[in-house]
C-alpha positions as CSV (number, residue, x, y, z in Angstrom):
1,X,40.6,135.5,-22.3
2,X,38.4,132.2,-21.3
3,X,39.9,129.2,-21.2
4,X,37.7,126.3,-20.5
5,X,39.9,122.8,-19.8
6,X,38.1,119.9,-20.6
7,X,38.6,116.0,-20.2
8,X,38.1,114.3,-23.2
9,X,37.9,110.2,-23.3
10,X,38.8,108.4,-26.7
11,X,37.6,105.0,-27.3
12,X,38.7,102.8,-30.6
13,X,36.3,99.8,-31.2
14,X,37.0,97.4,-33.9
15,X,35.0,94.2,-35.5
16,X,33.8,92.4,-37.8
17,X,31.4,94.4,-40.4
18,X,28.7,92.3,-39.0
19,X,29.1,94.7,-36.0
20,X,29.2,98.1,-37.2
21,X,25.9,99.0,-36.4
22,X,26.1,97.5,-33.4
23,X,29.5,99.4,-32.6
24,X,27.4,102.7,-33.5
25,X,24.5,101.8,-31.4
26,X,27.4,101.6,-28.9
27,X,28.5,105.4,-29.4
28,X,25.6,107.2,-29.8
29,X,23.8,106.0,-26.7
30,X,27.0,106.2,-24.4
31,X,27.3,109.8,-25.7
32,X,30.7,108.9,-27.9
33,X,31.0,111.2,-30.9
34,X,32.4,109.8,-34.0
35,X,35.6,111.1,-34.9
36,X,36.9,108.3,-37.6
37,X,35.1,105.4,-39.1
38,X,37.4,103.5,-41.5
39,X,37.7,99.9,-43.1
40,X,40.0,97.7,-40.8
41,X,42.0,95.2,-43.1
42,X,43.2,92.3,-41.4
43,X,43.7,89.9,-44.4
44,X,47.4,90.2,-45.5
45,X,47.0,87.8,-48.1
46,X,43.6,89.3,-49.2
47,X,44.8,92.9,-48.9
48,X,41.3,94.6,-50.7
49,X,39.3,92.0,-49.0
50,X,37.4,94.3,-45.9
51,X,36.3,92.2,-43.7
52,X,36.6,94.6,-40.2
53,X,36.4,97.9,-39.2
54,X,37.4,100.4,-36.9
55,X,36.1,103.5,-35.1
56,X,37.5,106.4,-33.2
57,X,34.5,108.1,-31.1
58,X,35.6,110.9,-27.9
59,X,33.2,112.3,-25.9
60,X,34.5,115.4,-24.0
61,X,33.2,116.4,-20.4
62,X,33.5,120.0,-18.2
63,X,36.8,119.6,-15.7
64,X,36.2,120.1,-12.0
């Protein structure tokens, strides 16, 4: 049996929609891996109003 241990680092970014692209610019070229993209809703009086958003990326790297 092989067992390989790895480190993996989790990052959550969140922002205005106006940043999204930005936020995946962010992950792609940091080598981040998008694990969950979701609408963020901040407005409790506005409740189906989206105005944010928030990402979970990980990126995994060898132990030694």
């Amino acid at each position: 049996m092989d067992i390989t241990e790895k480190k993996i680092e989790r990052i959550i970014i969140t922002g205005s929609l106006d940043e999204y692209k930005k936020a995946q610019t962010y992950c792609r070229e940091n080598g981040f891996r998008i694990i969950q993209a979701d609408p963020y809703l901040t407005d409790e009086e506005h409740l189906s109003t989206v105005t944010s958003f928030r990402i979970v990326a990980e990126k995994d790297e060898a132990q030694q």
